[in-house]
N, C-alpha and C positions, 0 to 999 in steps of 0.2 A: 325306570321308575321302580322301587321297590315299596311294598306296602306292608309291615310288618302282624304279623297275627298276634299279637299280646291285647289287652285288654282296652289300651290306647292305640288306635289305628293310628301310628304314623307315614306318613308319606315320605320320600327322600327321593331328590332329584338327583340322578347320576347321570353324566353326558354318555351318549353312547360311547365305548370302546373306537367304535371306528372314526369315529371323528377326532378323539383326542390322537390317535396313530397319525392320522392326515396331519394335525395341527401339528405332531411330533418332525414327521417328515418332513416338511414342510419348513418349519424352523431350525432342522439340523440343514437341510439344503440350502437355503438363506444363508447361515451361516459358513457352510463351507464357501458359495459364491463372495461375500464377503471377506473371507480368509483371502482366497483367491486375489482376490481385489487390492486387496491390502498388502498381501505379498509383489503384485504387478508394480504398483505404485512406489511400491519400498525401494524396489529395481531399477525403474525408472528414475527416483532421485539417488540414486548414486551412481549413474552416468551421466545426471546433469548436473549433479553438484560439483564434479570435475572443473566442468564448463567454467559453470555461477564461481565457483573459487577463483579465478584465472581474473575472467570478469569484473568479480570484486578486486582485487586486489591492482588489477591494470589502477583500476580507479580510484580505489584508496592513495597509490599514489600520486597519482596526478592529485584531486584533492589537498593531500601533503605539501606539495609540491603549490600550491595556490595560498592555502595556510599562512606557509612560510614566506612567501613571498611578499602578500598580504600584511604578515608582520614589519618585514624590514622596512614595508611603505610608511613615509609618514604620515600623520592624521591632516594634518594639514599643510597645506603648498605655501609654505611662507613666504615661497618668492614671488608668487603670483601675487599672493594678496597685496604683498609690499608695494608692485606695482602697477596695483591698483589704485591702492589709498593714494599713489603719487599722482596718477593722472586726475583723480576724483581734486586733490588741491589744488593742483593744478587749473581745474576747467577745460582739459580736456578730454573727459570722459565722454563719452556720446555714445548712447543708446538706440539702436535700432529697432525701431518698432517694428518695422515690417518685418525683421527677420525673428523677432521674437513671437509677431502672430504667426506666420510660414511655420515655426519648428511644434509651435501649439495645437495646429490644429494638424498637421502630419503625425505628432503623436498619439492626437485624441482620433485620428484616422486607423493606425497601426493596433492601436488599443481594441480595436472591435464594437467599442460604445455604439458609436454613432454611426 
C-alpha cells in the first residue's frame, strides 16, 4: 500500500512483489508442463497415425468394395415379385402365420425392447 504526501491523501493498492513472482512462477511452470504435454501427445499421434491410416484405408476399401457392389444390385428382384403376383392369381399363395408371429417376436427379442 502506498499513501501519497500531497495535499489529497491517496491510497494505491499494489499486490505485494512476492506474490506476483509466485503467480509468475507458477504460470511459467504450468506452462512449460503443458508444452510438455502438448509435445508428448504430438508424438503419440504420429505413431498412431501410422496405425489409424492403414486401418482407415483397410476399410475405405472394403466399404468401396460394398458401394460398388450395392450399385450393380438391382432395386428390386423382379423375378421374385413376378412370382409372386403368379402364385397371389393363382390362389396359391399361403401365408404362414405362425412363422410370421415366431420371426416377430425373435426380432423384438434380439432388439433389446422387451
Amino acid at each position: 500500500m502506498k499513501i501519497s504526501s500531497n495535499n489529497n491523501a491517496t491510497i494505491q493498492n499494489r499486490p505485494a512483489q512476492t506474490s506476483d513472482a509466485a503467480s509468475a512462477a507458477a504460470t511459467s511452470a504450468s506452462k512449460r508442463s503443458e508444452k510438455a504435454d502438448a509435445s508428448k501427445a504430438a508424438a503419440a499421434s504420429r505413431v498412431d497415425a501410422g496405425a489409424a491410416n492403414t486401418e482407415i484405408s483397410g476399410k475405405a476399401r472394403e466399404f468401396a468394395r460394398a458401394k460398388e457392389v450395392a450399385a450393380q444390385a438391382p432395386d428390386v428382384r423382379e423375378d421374385r415379385i413376378a412370382e409372386l403376383k403368379a402364385k397371389i392369381a393363382a390362389g396359391n399363395y399361403k401365408v404362414n402365420s405362425q412363422a410370421i408371429a415366431d420371426r416377430m417376436v425373435d426380432e423384438h427379442i434380439a432388439s433389446g425392447i422387451g
